[in-house]
GUVEX-534302 format. One record per residue (C-alpha): residue in one letter; x, y, z. Coordinates in pm, 1 decimal. Layout:
// residues N
PT   r          x          y          z
PT   A          X          Y          Z
...
// end
This chain:
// residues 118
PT   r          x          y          z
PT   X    -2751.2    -3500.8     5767.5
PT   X    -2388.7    -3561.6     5760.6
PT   X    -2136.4    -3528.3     6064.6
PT   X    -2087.7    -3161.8     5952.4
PT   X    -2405.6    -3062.8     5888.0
PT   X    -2598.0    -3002.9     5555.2
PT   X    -2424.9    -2768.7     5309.5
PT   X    -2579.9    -2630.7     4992.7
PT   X    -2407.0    -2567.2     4654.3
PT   X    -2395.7    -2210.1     4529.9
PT   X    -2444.5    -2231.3     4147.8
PT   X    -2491.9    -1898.3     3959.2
PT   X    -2712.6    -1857.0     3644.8
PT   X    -2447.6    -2024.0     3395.3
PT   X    -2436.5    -2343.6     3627.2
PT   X    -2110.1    -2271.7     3795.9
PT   X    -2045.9    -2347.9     4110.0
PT   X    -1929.9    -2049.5     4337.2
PT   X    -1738.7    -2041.8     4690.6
PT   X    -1899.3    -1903.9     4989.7
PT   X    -1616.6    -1652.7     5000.3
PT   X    -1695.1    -1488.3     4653.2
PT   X    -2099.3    -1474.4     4731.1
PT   X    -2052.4    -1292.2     5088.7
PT   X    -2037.6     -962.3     5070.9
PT   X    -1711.8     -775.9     5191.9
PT   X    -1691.9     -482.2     5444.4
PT   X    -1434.4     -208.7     5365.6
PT   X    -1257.6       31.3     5556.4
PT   X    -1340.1      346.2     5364.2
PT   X    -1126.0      646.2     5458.3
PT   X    -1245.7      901.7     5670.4
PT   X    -1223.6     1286.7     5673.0
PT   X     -768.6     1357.9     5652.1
PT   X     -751.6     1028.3     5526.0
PT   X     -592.0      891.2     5195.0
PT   X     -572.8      594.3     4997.7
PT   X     -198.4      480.5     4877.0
PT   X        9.3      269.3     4725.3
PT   X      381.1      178.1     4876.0
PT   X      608.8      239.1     4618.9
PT   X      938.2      111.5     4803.5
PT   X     1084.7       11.2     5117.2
PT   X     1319.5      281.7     5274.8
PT   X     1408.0       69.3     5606.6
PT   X     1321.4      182.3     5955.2
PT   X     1005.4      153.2     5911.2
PT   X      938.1      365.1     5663.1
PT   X      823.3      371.8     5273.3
PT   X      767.6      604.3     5007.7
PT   X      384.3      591.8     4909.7
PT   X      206.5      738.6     4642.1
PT   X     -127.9      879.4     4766.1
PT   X     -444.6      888.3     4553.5
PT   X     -434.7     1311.5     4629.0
PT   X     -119.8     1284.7     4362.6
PT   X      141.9     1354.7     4628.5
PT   X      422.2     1104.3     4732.0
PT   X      478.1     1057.8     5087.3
PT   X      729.7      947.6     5303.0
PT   X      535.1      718.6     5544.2
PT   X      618.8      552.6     5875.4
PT   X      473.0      266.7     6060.3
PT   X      362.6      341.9     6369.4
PT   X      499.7      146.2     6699.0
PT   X      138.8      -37.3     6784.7
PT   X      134.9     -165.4     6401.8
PT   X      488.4     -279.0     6369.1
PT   X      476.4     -622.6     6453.3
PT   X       96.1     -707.4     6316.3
PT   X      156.4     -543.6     5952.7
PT   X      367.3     -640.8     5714.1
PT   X      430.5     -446.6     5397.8
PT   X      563.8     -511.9     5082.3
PT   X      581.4     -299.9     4767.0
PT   X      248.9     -282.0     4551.3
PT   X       35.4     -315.3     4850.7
PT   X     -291.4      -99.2     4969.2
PT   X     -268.1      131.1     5244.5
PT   X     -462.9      377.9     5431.9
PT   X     -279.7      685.0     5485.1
PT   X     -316.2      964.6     5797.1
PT   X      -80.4     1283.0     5696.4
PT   X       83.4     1492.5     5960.8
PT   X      -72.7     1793.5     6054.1
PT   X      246.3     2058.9     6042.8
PT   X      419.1     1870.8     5735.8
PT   X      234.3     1716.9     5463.0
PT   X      493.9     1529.0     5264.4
PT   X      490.7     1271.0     5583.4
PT   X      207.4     1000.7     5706.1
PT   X      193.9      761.2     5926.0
PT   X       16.2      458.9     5761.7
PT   X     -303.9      329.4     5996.2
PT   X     -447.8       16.4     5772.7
PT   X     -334.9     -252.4     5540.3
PT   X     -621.9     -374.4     5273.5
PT   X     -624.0     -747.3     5154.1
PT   X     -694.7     -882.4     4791.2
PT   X    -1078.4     -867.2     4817.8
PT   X    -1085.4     -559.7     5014.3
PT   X     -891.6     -404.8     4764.3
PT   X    -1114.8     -523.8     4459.1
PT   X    -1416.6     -348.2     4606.4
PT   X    -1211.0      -15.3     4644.1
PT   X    -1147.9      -29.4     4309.7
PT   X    -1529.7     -129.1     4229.8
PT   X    -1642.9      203.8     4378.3
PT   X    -1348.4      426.5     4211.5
PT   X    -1130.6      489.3     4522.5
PT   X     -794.5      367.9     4337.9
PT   X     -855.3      577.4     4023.4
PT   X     -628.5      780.1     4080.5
PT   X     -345.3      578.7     4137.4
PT   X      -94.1      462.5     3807.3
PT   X     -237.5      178.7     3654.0
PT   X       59.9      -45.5     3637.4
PT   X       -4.9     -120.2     3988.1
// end
């Protein structure tokens, strides 16, 4: 046994290796019942960007104050959306999904909806 420990090669049926990371399966944050999947479409400043929602609408979105300093968003990225109760053209955005998260949404259909040159 070495100083770290014994570790085991992954090797898939075509002799390949494969990383731990690609073999472990990934948990996703699926949305729940007045929650939408979306894509920001630009930046408008203040904390707020214009998203386009996987219901077909496009909404101006805000960050709220508890997620302002641990999210940062760029265009193109994957967000989970809340809209406001008396106006629906406005959300506030509640979750940020990362590159593998995001290939398992689109495994199970969720991003359909959304234009393909994304």
């Amino acid at each position: 046994m070495g100083k770290y420990g014994e570790f085991e090669e992954i090797i898939n049926e075509q002799g390949v290796k494969v990383s731990e990371g690609e073999a472990a399966p990934v948990r996703v944050k699926l949305p729940r019942e007045g929650e939408v999947l979306g894509i920001i479409m630009q930046r408008l400043g203040g904390n707020r960007m214009e998203v386009q929602c996987t219901d077909g609408k496009i909404r101006n979105c805000r960050v709220p104050g508890r997620f302002k300093r641990s999210m940062w968003l760029r265009p193109k990225d994957v967000v989970l959306v809340k809209p406001w109760s008396d106006d629906d053209s406005k959300a506030d955005i509640i979750f940020h999904y990362h590159s593998s998260a995001i290939n398992q949404l689109r495994k199970r259909g969720l991003l359909s909806n959304l234009q393909e040159g994304f």
